[in-house]
C-alpha positions as CSV (number, residue, x, y, z in Angstrom):
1,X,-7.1,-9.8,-26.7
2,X,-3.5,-10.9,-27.2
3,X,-3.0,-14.8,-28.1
4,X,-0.1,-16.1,-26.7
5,X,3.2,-16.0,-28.6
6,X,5.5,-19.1,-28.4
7,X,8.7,-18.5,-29.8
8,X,12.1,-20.8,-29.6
9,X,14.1,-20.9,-26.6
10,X,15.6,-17.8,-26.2
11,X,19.6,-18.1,-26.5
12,X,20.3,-16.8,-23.0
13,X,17.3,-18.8,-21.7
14,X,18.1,-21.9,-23.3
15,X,18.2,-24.8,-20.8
16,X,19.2,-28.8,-21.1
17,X,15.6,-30.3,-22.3
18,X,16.7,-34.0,-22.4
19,X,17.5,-33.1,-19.1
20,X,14.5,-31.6,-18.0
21,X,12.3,-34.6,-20.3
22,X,14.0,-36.9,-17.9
23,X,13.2,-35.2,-14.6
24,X,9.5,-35.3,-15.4
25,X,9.1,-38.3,-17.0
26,X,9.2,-40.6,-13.5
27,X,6.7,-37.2,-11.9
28,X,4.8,-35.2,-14.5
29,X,1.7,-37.3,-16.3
30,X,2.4,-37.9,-20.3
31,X,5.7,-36.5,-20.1
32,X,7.1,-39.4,-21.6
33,X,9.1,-38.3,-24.8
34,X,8.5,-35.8,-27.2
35,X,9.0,-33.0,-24.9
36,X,8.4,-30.1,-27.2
37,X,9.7,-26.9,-25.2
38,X,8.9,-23.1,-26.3
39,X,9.3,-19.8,-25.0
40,X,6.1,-17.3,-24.1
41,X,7.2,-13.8,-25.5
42,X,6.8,-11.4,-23.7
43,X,7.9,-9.5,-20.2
44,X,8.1,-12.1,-17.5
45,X,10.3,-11.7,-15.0
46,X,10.7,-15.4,-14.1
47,X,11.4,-16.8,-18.1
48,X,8.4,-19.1,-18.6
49,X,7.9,-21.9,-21.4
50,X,5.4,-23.8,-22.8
51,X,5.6,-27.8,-22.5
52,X,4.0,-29.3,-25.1
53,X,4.5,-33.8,-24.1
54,X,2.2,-36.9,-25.6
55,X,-0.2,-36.0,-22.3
56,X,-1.2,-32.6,-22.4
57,X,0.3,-29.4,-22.3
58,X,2.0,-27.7,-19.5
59,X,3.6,-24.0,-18.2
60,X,7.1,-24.2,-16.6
61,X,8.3,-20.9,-14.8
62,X,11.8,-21.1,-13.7
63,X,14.5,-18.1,-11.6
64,X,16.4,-16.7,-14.1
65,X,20.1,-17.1,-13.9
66,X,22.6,-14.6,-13.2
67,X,23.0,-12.4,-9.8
68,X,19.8,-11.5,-8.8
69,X,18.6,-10.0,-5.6
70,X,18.2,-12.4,-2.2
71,X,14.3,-11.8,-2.3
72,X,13.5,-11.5,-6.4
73,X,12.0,-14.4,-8.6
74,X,10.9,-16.5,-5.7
75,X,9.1,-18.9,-7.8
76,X,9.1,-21.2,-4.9
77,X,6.5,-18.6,-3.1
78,X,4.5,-18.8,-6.4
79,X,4.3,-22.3,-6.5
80,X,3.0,-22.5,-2.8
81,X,0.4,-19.9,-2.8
82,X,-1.1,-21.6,-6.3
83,X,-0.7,-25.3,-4.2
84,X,-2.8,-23.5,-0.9
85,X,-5.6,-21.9,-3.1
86,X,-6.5,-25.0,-5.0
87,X,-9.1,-26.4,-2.8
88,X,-10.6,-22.5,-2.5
89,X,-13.3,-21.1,-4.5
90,X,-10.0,-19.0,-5.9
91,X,-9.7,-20.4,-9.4
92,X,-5.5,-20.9,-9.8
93,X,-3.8,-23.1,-12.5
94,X,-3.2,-26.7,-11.0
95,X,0.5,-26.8,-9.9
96,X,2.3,-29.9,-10.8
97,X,5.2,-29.8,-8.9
98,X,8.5,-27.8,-8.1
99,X,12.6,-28.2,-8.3
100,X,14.8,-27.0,-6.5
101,X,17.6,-28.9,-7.7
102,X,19.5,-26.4,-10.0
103,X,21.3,-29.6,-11.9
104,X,18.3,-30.2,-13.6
105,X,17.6,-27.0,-15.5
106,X,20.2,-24.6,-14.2
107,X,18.2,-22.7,-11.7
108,X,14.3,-23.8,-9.6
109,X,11.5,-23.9,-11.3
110,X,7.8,-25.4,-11.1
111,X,5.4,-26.5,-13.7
112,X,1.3,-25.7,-13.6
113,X,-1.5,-26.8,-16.2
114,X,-1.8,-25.5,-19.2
115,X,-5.1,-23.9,-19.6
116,X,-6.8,-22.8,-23.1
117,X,-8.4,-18.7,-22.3
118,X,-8.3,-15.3,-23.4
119,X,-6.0,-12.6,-21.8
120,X,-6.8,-9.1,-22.4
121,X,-3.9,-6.4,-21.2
122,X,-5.5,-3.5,-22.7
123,X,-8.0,-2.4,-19.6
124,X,-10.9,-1.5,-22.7
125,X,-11.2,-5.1,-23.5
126,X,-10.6,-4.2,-27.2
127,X,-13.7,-6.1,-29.4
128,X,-15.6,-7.5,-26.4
129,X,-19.3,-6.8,-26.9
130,X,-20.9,-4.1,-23.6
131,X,-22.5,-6.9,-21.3
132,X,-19.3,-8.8,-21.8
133,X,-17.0,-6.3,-20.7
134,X,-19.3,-5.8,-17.8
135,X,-19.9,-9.0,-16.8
136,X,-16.1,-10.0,-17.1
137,X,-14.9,-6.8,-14.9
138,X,-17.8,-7.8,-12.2
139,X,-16.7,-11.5,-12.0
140,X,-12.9,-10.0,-11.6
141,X,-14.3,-7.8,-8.6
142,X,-15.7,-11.4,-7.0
143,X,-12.8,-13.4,-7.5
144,X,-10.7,-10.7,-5.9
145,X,-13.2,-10.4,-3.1
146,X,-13.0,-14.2,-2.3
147,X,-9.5,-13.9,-2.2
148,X,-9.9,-11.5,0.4
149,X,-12.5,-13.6,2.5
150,X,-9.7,-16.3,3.0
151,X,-7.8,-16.5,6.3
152,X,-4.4,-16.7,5.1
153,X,-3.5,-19.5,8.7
154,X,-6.8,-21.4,7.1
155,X,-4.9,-22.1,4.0
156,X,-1.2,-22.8,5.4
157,X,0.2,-18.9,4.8
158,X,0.1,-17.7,7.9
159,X,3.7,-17.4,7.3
160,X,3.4,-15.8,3.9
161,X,4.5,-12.8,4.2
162,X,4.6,-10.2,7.3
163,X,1.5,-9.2,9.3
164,X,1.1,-5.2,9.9
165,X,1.8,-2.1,9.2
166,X,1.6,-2.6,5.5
167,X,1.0,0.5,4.2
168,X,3.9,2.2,5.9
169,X,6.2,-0.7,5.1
170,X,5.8,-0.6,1.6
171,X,6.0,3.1,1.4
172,X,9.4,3.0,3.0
173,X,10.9,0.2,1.0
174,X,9.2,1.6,-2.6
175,X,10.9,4.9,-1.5
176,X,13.8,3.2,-0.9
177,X,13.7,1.5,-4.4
178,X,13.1,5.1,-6.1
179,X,16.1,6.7,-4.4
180,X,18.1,3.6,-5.5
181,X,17.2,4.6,-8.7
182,X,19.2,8.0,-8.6
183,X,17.5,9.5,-10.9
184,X,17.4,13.1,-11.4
185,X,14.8,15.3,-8.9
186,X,11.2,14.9,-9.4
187,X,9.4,17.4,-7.1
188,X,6.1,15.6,-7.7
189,X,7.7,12.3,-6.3
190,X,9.1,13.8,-3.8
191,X,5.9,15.4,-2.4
192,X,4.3,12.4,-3.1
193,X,6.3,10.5,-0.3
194,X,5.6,13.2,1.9
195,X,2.1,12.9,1.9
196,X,2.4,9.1,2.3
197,X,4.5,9.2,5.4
198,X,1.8,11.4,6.6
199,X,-1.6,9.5,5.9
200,X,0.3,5.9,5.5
201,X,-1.3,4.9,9.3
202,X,-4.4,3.2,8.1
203,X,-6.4,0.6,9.8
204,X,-4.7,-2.9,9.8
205,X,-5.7,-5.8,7.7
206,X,-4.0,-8.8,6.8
207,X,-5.5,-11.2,4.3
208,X,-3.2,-12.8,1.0
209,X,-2.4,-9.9,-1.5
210,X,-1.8,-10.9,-4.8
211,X,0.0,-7.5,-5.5
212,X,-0.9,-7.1,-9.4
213,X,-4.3,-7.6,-9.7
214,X,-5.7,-6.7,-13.2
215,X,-7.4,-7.7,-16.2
216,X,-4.0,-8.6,-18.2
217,X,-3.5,-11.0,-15.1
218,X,-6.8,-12.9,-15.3
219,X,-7.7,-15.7,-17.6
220,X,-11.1,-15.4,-18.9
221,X,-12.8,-18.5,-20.2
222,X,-12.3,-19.6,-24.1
223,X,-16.2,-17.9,-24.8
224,X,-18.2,-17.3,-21.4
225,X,-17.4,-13.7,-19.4
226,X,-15.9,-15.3,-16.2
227,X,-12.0,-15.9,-14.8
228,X,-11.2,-19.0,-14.8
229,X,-7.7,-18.4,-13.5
230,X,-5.6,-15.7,-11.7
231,X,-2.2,-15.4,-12.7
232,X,1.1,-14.2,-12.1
233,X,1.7,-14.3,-8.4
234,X,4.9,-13.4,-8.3
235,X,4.2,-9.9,-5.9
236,X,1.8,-11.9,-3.5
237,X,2.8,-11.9,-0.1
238,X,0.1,-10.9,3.2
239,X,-1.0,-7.1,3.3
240,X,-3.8,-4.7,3.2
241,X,-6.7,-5.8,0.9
242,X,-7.3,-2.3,0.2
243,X,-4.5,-1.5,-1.3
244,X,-5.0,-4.6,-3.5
245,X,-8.3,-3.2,-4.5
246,X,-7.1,0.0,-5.4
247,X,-4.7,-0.8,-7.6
248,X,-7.8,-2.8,-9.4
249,X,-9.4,0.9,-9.3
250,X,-6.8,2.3,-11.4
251,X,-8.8,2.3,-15.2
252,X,-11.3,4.4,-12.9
253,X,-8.5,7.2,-11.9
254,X,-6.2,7.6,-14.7
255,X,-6.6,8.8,-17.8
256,X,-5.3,7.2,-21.1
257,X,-1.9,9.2,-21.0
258,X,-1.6,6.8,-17.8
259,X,-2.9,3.4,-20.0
260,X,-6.3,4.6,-17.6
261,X,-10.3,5.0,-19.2
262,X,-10.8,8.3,-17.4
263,X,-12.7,10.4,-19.5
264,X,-13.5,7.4,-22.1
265,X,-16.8,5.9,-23.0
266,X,-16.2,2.0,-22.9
267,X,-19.8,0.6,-23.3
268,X,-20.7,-1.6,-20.6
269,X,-17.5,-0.3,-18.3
270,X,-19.3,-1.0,-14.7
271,X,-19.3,2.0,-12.7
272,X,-16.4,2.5,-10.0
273,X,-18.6,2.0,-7.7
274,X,-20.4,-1.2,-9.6
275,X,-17.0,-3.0,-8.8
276,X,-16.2,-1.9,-5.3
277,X,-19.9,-3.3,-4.9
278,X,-19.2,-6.4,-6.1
279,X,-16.1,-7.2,-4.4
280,X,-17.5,-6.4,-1.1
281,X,-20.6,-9.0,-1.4
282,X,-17.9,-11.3,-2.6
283,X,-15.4,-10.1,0.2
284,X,-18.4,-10.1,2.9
285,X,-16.8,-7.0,4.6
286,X,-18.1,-3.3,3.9
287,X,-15.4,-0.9,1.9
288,X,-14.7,2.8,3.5
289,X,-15.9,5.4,1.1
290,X,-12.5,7.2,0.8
291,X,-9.8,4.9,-0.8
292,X,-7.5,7.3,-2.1
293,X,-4.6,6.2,0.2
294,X,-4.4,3.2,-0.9
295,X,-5.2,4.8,-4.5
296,X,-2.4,7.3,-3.7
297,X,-0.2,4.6,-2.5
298,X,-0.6,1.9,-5.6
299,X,0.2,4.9,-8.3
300,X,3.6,5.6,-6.3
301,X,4.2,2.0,-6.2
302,X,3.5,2.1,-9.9
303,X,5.5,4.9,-10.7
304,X,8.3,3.6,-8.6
305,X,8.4,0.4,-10.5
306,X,8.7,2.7,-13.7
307,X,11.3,4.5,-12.1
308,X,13.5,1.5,-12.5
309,X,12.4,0.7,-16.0
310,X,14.0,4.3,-16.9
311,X,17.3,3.9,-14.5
312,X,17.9,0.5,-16.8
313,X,16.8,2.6,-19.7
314,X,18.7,5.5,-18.7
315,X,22.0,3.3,-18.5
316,X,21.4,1.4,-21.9
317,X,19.9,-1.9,-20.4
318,X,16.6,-1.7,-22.4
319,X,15.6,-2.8,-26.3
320,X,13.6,-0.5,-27.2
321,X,15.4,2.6,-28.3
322,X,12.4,4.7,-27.2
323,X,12.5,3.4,-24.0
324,X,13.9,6.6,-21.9
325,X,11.5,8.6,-23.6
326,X,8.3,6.6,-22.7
327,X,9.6,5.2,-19.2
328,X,10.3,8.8,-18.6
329,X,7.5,10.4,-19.1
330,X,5.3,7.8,-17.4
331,X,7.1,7.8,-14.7
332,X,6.6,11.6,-14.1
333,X,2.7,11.1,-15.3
334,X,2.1,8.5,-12.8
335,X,3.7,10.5,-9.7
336,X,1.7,14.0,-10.9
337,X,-1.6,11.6,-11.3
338,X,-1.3,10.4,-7.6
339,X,-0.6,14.4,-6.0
340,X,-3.6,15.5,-7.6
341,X,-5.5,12.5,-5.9
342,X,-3.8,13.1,-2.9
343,X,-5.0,16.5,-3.2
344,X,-8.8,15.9,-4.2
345,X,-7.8,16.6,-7.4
């Protein structure tokens, strides 16, 4: 499990705080002063910070200044999918409330509770006893099968993202991402797209797709084996609960040179099948027996992603001097893993 690390604000984060202590004194319960601010370490995207005021304790995730792309860091689509899930059987950390006034702090942002948990990103659950892990990764199938049971209009999102063709959309505009990437030929990626556009035609489905699904997303409770709060919803948008089901199938169909558990023994791991069983109860809808499309599709989407990592690498925008070495390679792991799936492999 990794324990939260609060650091200072970051220099190229920092923000006015007297500012912000005024903004949510009139709006934010407790937030009075002694507004204590900290930065979460770590790889977010959107810089988020811990609020620490006479009241309780609070999370702030704000855009991130600078040029960014017209559709990136929409914080404003996290803060509304959180708001529509709370009176589901979703758990979601309370959101407080959201700014879009960039006088404040510089750029929008929203604040949700704080809540006290365990987040594990390793997929083995490092130190968990067996029925834990088990009973944890079951309780993750659920929660991602309730999400699925919700009609997005039900909720307010009908408008949350576009209905259709899912599959073929997201093919076309994570190809369009890797080519951006100009990186140089990988035959493996290559073929990979190929098969895509060929087998991308699935079987529409539109429910709300929270687009990262795992366990280094989920909040587990402070001692008991169950979520207590999905996170980071920054992908979400309306798509193809398979694919968003898949991607939770990954540990299943990689191995560890692809942060997988193929070919581990992880006492009390459920069995592949022991999750898609539980998220179909929980999802009331049966699941086809053949998934590797959308299996296919989330590793390209994955390696995709990577492929930017090692263009930024590539063009000495990353802090880890190692970076083009291990972006590289994963990159090229991930698109090999999904041709062999792609080929029954």
């Amino acid at each position: 499990m990794a324990e939260a690390v609060l650091v200072p604000v970051l220099d190229n984060h920092r923000f006015d705080e007297a500012g912000l202590q005024r903004y949510l004194a009139p709006r934010l319960p407790g937030a009075g002063d002694g507004l204590v601010v900290r930065q979460f370490q770590g790889g977010q995207s959107n810089p988020t910070f811990h609020l620490a005021t006479p009241g309780g304790a609070y999370v702030l995730r704000k855009k991130p200044g600078g040029v960014l792309l017209p559709s990136a860091h929409a914080v404003d689509r996290e803060y509304r999918v959180l708001g529509a899930l709370a009176a589901t059987d979703v758990p979601v950390p309370r959101a407080r409330l959201y700014c879009d006034d960039p006088a404040v702090i510089g750029t929008p942002f929203y604040v949700m509770d704080h809540l006290a948990g365990r987040v594990y990103p390793e997929r083995d659950m490092p130190g968990v006893d067996p029925e834990h892990r088990r009973a944890a990764f079951l309780d993750a199938a659920r929660i991602l099968g309730r999400l699925h049971r919700i009609d997005p209009a039900a909720i307010g999102l009908a408008d949350y993202g576009r209905p259709g063709n899912y599959i073929e959309r997201q093919v076309a505009r994570w190809t369009k991402q890797y080519r951006a990437a100009d990186l140089a030929p990988e035959p493996a990626m290559d073929r990979l797209i190929a098969w895509l556009a060929a087998h991308a035609s699935v079987p529409d489905e539109t429910r709300i797709a929270h687009g990262d699904y795992r366990l280094g997303n989920l909040m587990l409770h402070p001692d008991e084996p169950r979520v207590i709060a999905v996170l980071d919803w920054e992908l979400s948008t309306l798509g193809h609960p398979l694919a968003d089901l898949a991607y939770c199938l990954l540990p299943w169909r990689t191995t560890p040179a692809e942060q997988g558990l193929m070919g581990r023994d992880v006492p009390g791991l459920p069995r592949e099948a022991e999750f898609v069983a539980a998220y179909s109860e929980a999802a009331g809808r049966p699941v086809p027996a053949d998934l590797d499309v959308f299996v296919v599709f989330s590793l390209f989407r994955w390696a995709a992603i990577v492929a930017g990592v090692y263009r930024r690498a590539l063009d000495g925008n990353a802090s880890d001097a190692n970076a083009v070495h291990v972006a590289g390679e994963k990159f090229r792991r991930l698109a090999r893993r999904g041709e062999e799936i792609a080929h029954g492999r």
